[in-house]
C-alpha positions in Angstrom: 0.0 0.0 0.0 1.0 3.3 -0.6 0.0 7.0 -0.2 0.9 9.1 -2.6 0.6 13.5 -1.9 2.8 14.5 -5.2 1.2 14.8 -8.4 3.8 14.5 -10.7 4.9 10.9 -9.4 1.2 9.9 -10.1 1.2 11.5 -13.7 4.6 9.5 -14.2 2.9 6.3 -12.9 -0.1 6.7 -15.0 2.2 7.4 -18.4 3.5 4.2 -17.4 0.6 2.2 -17.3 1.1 1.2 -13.9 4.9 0.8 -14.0 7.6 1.9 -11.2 11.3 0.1 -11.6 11.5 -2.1 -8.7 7.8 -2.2 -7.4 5.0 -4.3 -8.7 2.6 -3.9 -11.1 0.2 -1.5 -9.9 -3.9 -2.2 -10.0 -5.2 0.9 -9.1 -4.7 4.8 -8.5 -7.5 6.3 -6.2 -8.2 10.2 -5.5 -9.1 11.1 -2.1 -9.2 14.2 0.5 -7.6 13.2 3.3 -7.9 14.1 7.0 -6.0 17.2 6.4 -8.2 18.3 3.9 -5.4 17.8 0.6 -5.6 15.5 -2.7 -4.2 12.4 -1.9 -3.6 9.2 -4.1 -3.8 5.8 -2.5 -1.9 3.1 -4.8 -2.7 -0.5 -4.6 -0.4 -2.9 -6.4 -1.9 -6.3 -8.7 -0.3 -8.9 -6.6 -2.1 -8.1 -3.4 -5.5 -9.8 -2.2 -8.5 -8.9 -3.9 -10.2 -7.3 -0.5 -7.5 -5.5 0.2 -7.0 -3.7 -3.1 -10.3 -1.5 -2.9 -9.2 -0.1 1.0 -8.8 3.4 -1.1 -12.4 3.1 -2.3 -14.1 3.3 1.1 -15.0 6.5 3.2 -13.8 6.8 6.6 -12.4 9.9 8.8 -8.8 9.4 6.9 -10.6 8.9 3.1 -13.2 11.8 1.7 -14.5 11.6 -1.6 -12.2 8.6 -3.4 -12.7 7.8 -6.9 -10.4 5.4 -8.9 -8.5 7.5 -11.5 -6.4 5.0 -13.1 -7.2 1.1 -13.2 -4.9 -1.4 -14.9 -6.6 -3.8 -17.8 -7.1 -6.9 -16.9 
């Protein structure tokens, strides 16, 4: 899992399709607000569990208003 609060880095991993040297394959980019009240990217990567990848995707007091932005093909 990673949280991501530089755009750039997330533009570079999108014109990648999902790609960073060294890391795995990435599954999913999501946009969020986090507690602070800043854009913030969760990253979830293809080789983790299924439940775990959409942890982004749900509301809570750290995650406001996530939407997937980028989303490997399967």
């Amino acid at each position: 899992m990673a949280t991501i609060d530089n755009k750039q880095m997330i533009d570079k991993l999108i014109a990648n399709n999902g790609c960073y040297e060294g890391d795995p394959q990435i599954y999913q980019i999501v946009e969020y607000i986090n507690a602070y009240g800043n854009i913030t990217w969760g990253v979830t990567w293809s080789n983790e569990h299924p439940a775990m990848r959409r942890r982004y995707e749900i509301e809570s007091q750290f995650i406001n208003d996530p939407h997937v932005i980028w989303k490997k093909n399967d």
